[in-house]
C-alpha positions as CSV (number, residue, x, y, z in Angstrom):
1,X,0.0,0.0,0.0
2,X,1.1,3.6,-1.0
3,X,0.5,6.8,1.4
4,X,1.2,10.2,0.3
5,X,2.2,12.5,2.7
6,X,1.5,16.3,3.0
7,X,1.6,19.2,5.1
8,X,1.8,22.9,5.0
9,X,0.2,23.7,2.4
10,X,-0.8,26.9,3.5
11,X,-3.3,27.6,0.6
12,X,-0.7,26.5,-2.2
13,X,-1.5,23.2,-3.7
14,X,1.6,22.6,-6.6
15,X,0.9,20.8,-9.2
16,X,4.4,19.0,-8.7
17,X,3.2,17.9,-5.4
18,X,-0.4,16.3,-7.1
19,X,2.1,14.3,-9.7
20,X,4.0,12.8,-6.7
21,X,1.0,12.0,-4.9
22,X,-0.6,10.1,-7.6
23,X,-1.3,6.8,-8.0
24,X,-1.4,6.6,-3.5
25,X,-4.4,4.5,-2.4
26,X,-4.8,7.2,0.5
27,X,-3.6,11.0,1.1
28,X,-2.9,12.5,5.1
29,X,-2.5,15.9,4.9
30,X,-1.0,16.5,8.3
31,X,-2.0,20.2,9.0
32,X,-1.9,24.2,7.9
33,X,-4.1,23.1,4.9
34,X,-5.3,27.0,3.9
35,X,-8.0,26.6,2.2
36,X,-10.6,23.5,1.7
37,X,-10.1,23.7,-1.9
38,X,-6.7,21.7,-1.2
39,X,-8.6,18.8,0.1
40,X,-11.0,18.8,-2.4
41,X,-8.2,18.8,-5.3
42,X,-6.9,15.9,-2.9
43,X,-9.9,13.6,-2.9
44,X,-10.1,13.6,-6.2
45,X,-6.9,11.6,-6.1
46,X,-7.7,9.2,-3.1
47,X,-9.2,9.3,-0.2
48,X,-8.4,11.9,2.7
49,X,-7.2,12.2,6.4
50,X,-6.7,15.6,7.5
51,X,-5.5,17.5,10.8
52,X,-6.0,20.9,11.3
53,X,-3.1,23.0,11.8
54,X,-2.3,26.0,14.0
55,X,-3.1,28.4,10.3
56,X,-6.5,26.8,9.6
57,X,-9.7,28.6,11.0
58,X,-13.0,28.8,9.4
59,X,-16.0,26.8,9.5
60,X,-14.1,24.6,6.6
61,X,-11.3,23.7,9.3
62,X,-13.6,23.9,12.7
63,X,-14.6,20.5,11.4
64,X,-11.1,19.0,10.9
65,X,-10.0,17.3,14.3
66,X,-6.6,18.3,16.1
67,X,-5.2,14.2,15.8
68,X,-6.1,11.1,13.9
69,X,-5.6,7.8,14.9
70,X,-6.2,5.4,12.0
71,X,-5.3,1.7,10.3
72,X,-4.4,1.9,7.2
73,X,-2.3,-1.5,5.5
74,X,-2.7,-3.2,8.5
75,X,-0.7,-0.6,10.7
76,X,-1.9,1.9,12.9
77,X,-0.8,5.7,11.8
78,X,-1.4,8.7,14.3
79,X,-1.5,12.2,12.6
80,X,-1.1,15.8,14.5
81,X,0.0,18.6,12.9
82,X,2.3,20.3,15.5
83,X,5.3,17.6,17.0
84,X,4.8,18.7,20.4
85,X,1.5,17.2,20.5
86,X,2.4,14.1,19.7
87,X,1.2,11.4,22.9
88,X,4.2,9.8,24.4
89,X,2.4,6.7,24.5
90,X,1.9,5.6,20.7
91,X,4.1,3.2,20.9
92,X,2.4,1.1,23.9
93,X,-1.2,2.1,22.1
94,X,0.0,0.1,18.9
95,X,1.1,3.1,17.0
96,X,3.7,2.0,14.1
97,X,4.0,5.2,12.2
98,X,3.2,9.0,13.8
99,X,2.8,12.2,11.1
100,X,3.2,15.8,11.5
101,X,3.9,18.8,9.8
102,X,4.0,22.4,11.4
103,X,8.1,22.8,11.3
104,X,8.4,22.7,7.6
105,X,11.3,20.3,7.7
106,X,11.3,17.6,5.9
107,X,12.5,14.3,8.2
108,X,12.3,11.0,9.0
109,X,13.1,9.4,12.5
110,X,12.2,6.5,14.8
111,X,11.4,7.3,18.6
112,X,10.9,4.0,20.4
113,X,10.0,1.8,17.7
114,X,7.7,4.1,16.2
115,X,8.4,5.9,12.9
116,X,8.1,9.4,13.4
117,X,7.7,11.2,9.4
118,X,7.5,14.9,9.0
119,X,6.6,15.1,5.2
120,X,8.1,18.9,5.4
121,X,5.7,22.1,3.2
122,X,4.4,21.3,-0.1
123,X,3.1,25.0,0.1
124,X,4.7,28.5,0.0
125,X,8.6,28.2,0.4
126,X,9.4,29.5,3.8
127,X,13.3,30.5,4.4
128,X,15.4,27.7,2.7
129,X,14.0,24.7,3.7
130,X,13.2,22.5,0.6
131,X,9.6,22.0,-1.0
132,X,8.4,18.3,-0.3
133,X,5.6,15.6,0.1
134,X,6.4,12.3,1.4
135,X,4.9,8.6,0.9
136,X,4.9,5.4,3.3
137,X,5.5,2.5,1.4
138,X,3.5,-0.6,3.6
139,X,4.1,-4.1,3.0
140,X,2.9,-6.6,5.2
141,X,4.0,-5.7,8.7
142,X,7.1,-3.7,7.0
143,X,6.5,0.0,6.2
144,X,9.2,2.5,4.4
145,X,9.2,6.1,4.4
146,X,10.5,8.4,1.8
147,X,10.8,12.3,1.2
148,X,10.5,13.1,-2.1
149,X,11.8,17.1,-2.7
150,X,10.1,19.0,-5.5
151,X,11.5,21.1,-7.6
């Protein structure tokens, strides 16, 4: 199973970030969407889970909860949008992989045998840090993730 990963948008939804998310059987979009147009432009590639960030207000976002907790490929993924808020406990709750976005820094990690993937901003570039999306790669009970930058 293929996940594409996205955050920080911040209203901008690139087409080079649509190409890399193609072909993903589901998209999290883990926070500081902008605008609900992005999710809708989303859906029409796969299905959606989305966070709301610390930017999003509205009545579009009041309806988009602070975490998600879901199984997707037989693993259970837990989504925020801000690190900090991340429960110290996912690993002991079954968590395999935990998302967020909010620093704009694309990175992977493990914390205590859980996988820990910021997917970086896919939106506006902010200071030097690279444009990117990312993607979990699940197989089985083995998962891979990857950064991809954009250009």
């Amino acid at each position: 199973m293929k996940i594409g990963l996205i955050s920080d948008t911040h209203g901008l939804l690139r087409p080079e970030a649509l190409a890399a998310l193609e072909g993903c059987e589901w998209i999290v979009h883990a926070g500081d969407i902008g605008k609900p147009e992005i999710l809708d432009a989303l859906r029409r590639l796969a299905p959606v889970a989305a966070v709301r960030g610390n930017n999003d207000h509205g009545e579009w976002a009041d309806v988009l909860p602070h975490e998600v907790e879901l199984e997707l490929g037989g693993l259970r993924l837990h989504v925020v949008h801000q690190p900090e808020h991340l429960p110290a406990d996912l690993a002991a709750r079954g968590v395999r992989v935990a998302i967020c976005g909010h620093s704009h820094k694309p990175r992977i990690d493990e914390r205590g045998g859980v996988l820990l993937v910021n997917p970086g901003s896919a939106g506006p570039r902010r200071f030097r840090l690279p444009i990117a999306v990312g993607r979990l790669h699940i197989d089985g009970t083995e998962v891979r993730a990857e950064l991809i930058e954009l250009s």
